[in-house]
C-alpha positions in Angstrom: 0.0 0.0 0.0 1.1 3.5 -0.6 1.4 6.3 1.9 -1.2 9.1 1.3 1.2 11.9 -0.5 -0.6 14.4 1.3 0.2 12.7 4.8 3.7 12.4 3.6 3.6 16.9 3.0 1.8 17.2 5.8 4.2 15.5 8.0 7.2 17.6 6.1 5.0 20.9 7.3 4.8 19.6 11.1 8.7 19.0 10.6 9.4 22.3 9.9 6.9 24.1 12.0 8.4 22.3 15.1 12.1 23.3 13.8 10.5 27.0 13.5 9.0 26.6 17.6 12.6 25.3 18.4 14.6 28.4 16.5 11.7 30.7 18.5 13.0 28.8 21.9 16.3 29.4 21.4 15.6 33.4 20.0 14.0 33.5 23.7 16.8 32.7 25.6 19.5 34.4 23.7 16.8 37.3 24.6 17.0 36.5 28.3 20.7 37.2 27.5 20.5 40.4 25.8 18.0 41.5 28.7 21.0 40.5 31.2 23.2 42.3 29.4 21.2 45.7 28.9 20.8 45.7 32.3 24.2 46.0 33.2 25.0 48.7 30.5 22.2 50.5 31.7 20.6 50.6 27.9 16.8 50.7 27.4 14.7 47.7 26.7 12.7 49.1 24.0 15.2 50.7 21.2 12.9 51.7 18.5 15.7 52.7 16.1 17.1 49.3 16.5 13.3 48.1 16.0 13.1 49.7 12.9 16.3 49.0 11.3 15.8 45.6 12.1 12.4 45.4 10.6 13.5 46.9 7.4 16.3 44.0 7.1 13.5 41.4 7.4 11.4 42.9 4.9 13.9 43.2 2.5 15.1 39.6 2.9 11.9 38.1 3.3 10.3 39.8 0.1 13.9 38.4 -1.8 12.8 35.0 -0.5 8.6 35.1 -2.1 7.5 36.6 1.5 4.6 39.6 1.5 6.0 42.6 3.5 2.7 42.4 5.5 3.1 38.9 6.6 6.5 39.9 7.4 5.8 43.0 9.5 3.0 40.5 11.2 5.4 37.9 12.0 8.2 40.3 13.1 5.7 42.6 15.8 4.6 39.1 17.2 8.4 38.1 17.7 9.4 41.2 19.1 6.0 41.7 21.2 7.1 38.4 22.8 11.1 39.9 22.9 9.4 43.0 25.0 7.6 40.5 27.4 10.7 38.2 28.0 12.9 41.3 28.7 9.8 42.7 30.9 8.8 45.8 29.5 5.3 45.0 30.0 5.8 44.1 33.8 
């Protein structure tokens, strides 16, 4: 019997959505890092410039890569929503 081809891309899609949960994990706690280390530079949490430069990167790479700019900018205000929560901005 053959496997169900759409099984088969499913299963490929689960793959890489769990790789893209563990990239997010590991994003997190080089964050945790980053928080540590603002901390004892005595830097703000929230650096909109560095926001905004970084968002413009993304969109530029993502769009080269078949991306939409708005999926993009969704994606990357999610990310750094979360970023702002780890390093406790919105404690």
């Amino acid at each position: 019997m053959q496997a169900n081809p759409l099984d088969d891309l499913r299963g490929q899609v689960q793959q890489i959505d769990e790789e893209i949960l563990e990239l997010l994990a590991n994003r997190g706690r080089l964050i945790s890092q980053i928080k540590t280390t603002k901390k004892v530079e005595r830097q703000s949490i929230h650096q909109p410039d560095v926001f905004h430069s970084k968002e413009k990167l993304l969109i530029q790479f993502g769009t080269n890569i078949g991306l939409s700019e708005s999926f993009i900018k969704d994606i990357w205000h999610t990310i750094h929503a979360e970023s702002m929560k780890k390093q406790g901005i919105f404690d």
